[in-house]
N, C-alpha and C positions, 0 to 999 in steps of 0.2 A: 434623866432630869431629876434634881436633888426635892422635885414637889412629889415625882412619885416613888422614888425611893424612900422618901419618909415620911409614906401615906398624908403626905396635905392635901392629896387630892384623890377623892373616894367616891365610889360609887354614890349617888344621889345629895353630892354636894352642891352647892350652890357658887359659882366662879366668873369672872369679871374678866372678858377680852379688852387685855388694853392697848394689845398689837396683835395684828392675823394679817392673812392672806386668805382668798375665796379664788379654787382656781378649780378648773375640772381637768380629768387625769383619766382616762380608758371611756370617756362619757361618764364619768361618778364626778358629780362636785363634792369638793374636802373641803376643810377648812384649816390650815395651818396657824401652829396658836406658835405668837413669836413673844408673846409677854400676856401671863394673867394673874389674876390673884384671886384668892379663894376667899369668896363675902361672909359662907356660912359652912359651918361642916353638915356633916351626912345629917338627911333628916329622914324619919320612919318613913314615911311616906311620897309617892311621885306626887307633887303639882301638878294636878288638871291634869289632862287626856294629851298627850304630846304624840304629834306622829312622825313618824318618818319620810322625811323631806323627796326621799329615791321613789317612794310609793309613789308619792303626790307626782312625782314626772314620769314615771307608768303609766301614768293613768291614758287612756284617750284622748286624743286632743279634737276637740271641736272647731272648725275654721270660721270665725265671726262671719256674720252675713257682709254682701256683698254692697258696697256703697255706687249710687251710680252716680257717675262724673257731674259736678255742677258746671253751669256755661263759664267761662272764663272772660274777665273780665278786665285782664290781663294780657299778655302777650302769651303765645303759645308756649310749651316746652316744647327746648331744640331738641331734634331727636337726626338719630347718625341715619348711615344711606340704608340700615337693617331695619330700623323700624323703633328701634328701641331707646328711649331718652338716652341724650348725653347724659355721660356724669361729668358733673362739677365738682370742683375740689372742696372735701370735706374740712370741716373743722375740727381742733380738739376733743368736742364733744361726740361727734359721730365717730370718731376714730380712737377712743379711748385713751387719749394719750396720757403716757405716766413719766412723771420729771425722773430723771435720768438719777438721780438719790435713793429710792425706793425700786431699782432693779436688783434684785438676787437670785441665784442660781435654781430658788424655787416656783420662780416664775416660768410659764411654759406660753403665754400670748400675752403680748405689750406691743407697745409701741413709744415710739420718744419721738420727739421734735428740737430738731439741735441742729447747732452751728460746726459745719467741718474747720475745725481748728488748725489741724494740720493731716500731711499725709505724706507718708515715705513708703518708697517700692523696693526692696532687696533682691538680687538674685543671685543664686549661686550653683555652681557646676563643680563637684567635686565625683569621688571614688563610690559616693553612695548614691549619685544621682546629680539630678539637676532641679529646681525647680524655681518657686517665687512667693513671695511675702510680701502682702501688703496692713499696710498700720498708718490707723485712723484715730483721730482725735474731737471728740464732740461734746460739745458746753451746752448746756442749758441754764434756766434762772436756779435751777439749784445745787448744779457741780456739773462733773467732766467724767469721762470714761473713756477708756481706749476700744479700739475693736481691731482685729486681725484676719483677712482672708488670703486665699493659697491657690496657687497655680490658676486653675478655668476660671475660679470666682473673679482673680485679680485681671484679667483678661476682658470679662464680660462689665463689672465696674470703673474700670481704672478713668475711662473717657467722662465716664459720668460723672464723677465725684471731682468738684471743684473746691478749693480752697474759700473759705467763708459765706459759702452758699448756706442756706439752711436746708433738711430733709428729714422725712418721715422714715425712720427707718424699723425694720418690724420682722419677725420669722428668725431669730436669731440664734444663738445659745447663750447662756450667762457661765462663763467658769470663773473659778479663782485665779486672779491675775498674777502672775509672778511678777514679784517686785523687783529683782533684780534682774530688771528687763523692759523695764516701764520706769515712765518721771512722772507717772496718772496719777493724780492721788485719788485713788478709786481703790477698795479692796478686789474688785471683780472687771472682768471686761467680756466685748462680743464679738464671738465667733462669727464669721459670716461666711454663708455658702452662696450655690449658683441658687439655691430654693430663696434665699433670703428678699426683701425687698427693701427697696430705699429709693425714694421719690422726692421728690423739688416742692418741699414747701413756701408756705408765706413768709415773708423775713420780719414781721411784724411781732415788736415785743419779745426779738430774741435777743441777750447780751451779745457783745464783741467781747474777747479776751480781753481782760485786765490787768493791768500791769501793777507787780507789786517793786517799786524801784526799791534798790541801796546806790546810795551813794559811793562812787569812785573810793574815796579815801577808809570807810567799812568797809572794804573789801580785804584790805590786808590784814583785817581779824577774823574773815570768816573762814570757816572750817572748808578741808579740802576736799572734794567734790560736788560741795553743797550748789544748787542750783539757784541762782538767782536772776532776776532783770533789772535791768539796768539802760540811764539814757546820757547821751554824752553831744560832743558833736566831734563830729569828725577830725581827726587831724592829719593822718596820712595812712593811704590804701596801697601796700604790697599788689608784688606780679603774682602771675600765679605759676605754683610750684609743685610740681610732678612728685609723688611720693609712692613707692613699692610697698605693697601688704604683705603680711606673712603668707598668703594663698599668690604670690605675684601680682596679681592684680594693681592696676595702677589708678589712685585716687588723686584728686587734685585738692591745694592747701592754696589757701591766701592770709595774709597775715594786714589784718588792722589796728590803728589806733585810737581810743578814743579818748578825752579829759570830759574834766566837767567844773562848775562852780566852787570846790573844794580846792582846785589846785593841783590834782595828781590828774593823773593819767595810765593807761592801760591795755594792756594789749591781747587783739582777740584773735583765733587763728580761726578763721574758717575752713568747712571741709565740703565738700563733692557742689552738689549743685548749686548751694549759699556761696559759695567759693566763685563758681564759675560766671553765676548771676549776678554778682555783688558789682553793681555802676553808679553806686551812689559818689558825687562828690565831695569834697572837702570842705570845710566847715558847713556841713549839713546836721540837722539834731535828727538824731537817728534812735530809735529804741530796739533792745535788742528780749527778750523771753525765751526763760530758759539757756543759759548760761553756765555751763559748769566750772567752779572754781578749781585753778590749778597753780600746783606751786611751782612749776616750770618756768625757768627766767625769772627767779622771785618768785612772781604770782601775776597770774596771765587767766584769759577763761577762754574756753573755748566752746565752738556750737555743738549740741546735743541731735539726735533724730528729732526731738520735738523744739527743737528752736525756730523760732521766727522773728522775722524782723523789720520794724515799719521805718519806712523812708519818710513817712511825714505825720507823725505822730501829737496828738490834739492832747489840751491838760495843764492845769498849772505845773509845772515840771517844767512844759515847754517853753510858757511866757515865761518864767523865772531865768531860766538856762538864754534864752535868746535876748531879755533884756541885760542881765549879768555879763556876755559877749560882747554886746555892741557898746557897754560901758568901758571897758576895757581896752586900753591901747596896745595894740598891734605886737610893737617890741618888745614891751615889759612881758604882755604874756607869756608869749612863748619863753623868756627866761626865768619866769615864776611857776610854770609847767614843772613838776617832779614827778619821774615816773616812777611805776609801782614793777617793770619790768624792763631797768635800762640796763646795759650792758656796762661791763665792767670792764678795767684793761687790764693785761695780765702774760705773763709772757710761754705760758705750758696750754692753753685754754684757749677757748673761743665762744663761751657760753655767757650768758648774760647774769647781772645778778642786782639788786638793789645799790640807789645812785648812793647808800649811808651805809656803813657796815659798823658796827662795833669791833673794838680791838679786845680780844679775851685772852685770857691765862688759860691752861688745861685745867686746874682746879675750878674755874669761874662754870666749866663745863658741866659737872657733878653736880654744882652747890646750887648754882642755877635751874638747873634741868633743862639746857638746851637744847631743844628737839624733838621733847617728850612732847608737846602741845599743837607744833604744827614745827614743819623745817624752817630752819634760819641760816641765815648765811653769815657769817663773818671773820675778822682776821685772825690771825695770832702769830707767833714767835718761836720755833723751836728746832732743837737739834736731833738728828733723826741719829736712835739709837742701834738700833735693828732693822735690819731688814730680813725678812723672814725668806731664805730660799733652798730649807732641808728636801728631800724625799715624801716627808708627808703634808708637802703647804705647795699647792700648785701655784705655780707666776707666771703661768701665762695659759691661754686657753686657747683652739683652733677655733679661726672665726672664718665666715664665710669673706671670700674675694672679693667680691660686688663692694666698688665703692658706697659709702652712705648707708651697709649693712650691719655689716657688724656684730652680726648673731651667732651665736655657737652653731657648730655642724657637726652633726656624728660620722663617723664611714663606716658607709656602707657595704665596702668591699673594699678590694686590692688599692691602697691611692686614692679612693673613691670618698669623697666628701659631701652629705646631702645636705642641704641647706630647706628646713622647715619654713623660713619668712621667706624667700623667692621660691620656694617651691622646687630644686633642680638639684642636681649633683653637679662636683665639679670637679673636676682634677687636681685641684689644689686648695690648700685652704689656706690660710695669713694668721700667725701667732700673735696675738694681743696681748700686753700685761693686766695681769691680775692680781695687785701686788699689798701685801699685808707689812707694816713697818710701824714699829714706835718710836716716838721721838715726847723730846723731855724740854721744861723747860723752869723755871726759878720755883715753879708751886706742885712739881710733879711729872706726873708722866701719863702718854696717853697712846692710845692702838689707833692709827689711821691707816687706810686705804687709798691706792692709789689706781690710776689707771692708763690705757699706752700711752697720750699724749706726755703725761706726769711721770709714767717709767722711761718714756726712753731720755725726758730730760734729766731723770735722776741718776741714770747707769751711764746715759752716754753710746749707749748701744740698740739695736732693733730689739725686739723680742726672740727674731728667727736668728738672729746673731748670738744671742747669751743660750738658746735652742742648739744653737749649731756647739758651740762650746762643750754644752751638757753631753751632746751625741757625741763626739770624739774624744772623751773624757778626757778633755784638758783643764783638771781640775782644779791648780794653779794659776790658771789667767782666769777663767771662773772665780774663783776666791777672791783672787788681786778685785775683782771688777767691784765687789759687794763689801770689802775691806773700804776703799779707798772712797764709798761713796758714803760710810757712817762718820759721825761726829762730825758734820756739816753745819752750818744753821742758814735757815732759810725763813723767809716770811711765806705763811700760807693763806691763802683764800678757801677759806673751809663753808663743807653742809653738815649742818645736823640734823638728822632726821630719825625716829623712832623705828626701829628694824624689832624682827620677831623673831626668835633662834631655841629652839626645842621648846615652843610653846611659851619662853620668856621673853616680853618685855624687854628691850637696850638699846641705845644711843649709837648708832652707829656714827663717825665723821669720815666724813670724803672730800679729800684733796680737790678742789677744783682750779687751783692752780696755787704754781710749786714756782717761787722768786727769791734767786741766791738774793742774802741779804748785801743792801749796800749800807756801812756799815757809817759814813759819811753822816747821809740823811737818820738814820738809828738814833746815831751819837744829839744830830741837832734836838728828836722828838724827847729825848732824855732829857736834854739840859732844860727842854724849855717846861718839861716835867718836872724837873727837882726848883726852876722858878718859880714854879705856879704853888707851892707849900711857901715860898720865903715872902 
């Protein structure tokens, strides 16, 4: 500390606790000093006769005399079938309770009173074992914290612990939270074991989560994985859909949408048990907490471990949004509805993308900085000049079989392909394109990416086909294939998005869909262009 490395604070100085802690530690109480300052420097002499506080609890203890019971004039104390009062549920004051703000890792007895906010159970069975994680979420009047317990613990609480209940919880450990693993905004969280306790408090005078809403239409400025909440009403609830993990494991997805008073609309994917529970219906106001922002489909959010979501949610928000509804005619709505994740048509593609695109130049991409801020999608014009397919630029990559997979696989032996997202070997794996090509157009020239859907409309051939060519070194119909597909022009449906390549910074663009030009419609967009200056 920079007070005693640069003697501010000295033997028989005088100094001012403006923050501590008073905790005992082996039976010795300390006192941990978290903020002082120094009133007076050293003075020649000690003030008065000061003792040592360890003596004074040495010392003897004498037990006060003994009071005898006054008649009661009152009702009895209940007492159990042993003999000995019940206890009744204590209060704050008996129980020391401390607002869940003021826990740090140098606390060793506390206790909090808080609201279970949320709770998710993990398990996993892999090569290093098996076991279980459980992660809790608790609000009080002056913040939130997460806690985490394992295997027996999660066994002996999991029945206990209810969603929105309030509890005493106490016997803990305080560590440093990792953040990239939490959405707590707490620097620390609590361990909990089978020693630990947590009991059924009063619900009196404890907050509910709070909702901090954005609006539908800020959402397509906010940065991508930022978490926010949001309230909308319903417009239409997806099935539900089966999806393989990279351990195999099979999770389930549902896909919703909600609008709101701004006019847009947005779409949310839920995942495992939000997915499976979700029976709210259509035009219901729905809030949703804890939301992560993504640019997938445009820009889409989806649920987090700590999302939740109320079906009937109280608040000016709500009388605004349900008055603004019932104002609103039926038809017009839904044709004034613009999504922020509609689906686009396209003929190489089947991904979704915003209902407005802009038309850009390759130079407009530079000058602009497309992609550097968040990804953007949109069109432009040009003739692919290269296709890059030497010895040292791979086109294609072995992907695992499994329909809807699509992952690289290493082999692992003879023929033997293992696939890391399903977890299995296979006997075969499927060649995907992975294909690097520049094309040019009136302001320049530019490096784009394509991929199989986009390769095999650009070559005309599978991936295992231009594969099979390269193995029988038919080097001449290989050639012919990559000749006859430059100096084309095509309209693209392009991404840009910000990629990171030997620690720099750069703009990648990716093909999301590849449309020979119809040269017809071109011509009309031109002329009605060179009108528009006369």
């Amino acid at each position: 500390n920079f007070m005693i490395t640069e003697n501010l604070i000295t033997k028989n100085c005088i100094i001012q606790l403006s923050d501590y802690l008073c905790n005992t530690v082996h039976s010795r109480r300390i006192v941990i000093i978290l903020d002082a300052m120094v009133v007076h420097g050293s003075l020649s002499n000690v003030i008065g006769n000061p003792e040592n506080i360890e003596k004074q609890a040495a010392q003897p203890y004498s037990a006060p005399e003994k009071v005898q019971p006054q008649p009661s004039h009152g009702r009895e104390p209940s007492r159990s079938q042993g003999g000995h009062p019940k206890s009744e549920p204590t209060g704050s004051v008996d129980r020391g309770i401390h607002p869940i703000s003021s826990l740090n890792p140098y606390q060793n007895r506390w206790t909090i009173r808080a609201r279970l906010t949320n709770k998710n159970i993990r398990e996993w069975n892999n090569a290093r074992g098996s076991g279980k994680l459980m992660k809790l979420e608790f609000l009080d009047e002056s913040g939130e914290i997460g806690a985490i317990m394992f295997n027996d613990a999660v066994d002996m609480f999991n029945d206990k612990l209810l969603l929105n209940q309030v509890y005493y919880v106490s016997k803990g450990s305080l560590k440093f939270a990792k953040k990239e693993y939490t959405t707590v905004k707490n620097d620390y969280e609590i361990q909990l074991d089978m020693n630990s306790i947590i009991e059924l408090a009063p619900d009196s005078n404890m907050p509910a989560p709070q909702f901090h809403f954005v609006k539908i239409q800020e959402i397509e400025d906010a940065p991508k994985t930022d978490l926010i909440d949001v309230i909308g009403i319903l417009q239409t609830v997806g099935d539900l859909v089966p999806i393989r993990t990279r351990t195999g494991d099979e999770i389930i997805k549902r896909e919703i949408t909600i609008f709101d008073n701004t006019n847009r609309s947005i779409e949310i994917t839920l995942w495992r048990e939000l997915a499976e529970q979700f029976g709210i219906p259509a035009e219901t106001i729905v809030a949703f907490k804890k939301l992560r922002v993504s640019d997938f489909n445009g820009r889409s959010l989806t649920t987090t471990k700590s999302t939740t979501i109320d079906p009937s949610p109280a608040g000016k928000e709500v009388h605004e949004l349900k008055a603004w509804f019932h104002s609103q005619d039926p038809q017009r709505l839904e044709q004034s509805i613009h999504s922020l994740s509609s689906k686009g048509a396209g003929s190489t593609g089947s991904g979704s993308y915003p209902s407005s695109m802009e038309e850009k130049t390759f130079a407009q991409i530079r000058e602009e900085g497309l992609g550097l801020s968040k990804p953007i999608y949109f069109t432009c014009r040009g003739t692919i000049t290269i296709i890059k397919h030497d010895d040292n630029t791979p086109l294609f990559y072995n992907a695992c079989p499994k329909p809807d997979c699509n992952k690289k696989v290493v082999l692992s032996g003879h023929n033997q392909y293992f696939c890391n997202k399903c977890n299995r070997t296979y006997n075969e794996c499927e060649n995907r394109y992975i294909i690097s090509l520049a094309a040019s157009d009136h302001t320049g020239n530019q490096w784009l990416s394509a991929f199989n859907d986009q390769g095999k409309a650009l070559l005309g051939k599978t991936a295992l086909e231009i594969a099979k060519l390269r193995s029988e070194n038919n080097n001449s119909e290989y050639e012919r294939i990559f000749h006859d597909c430059t100096f084309k022009i095509y309209r693209f449906i392009m991404k840009a998005f910000e990629n990171v390549y030997n620690e720099e910074k750069r703009v990648k663009c990716e093909i999301r869909e590849l449309i020979p030009l119809n040269f017809a419609q071109e011509s009309s967009k031109l002329i009605e262009t060179i009108n528009s200056y006369s």
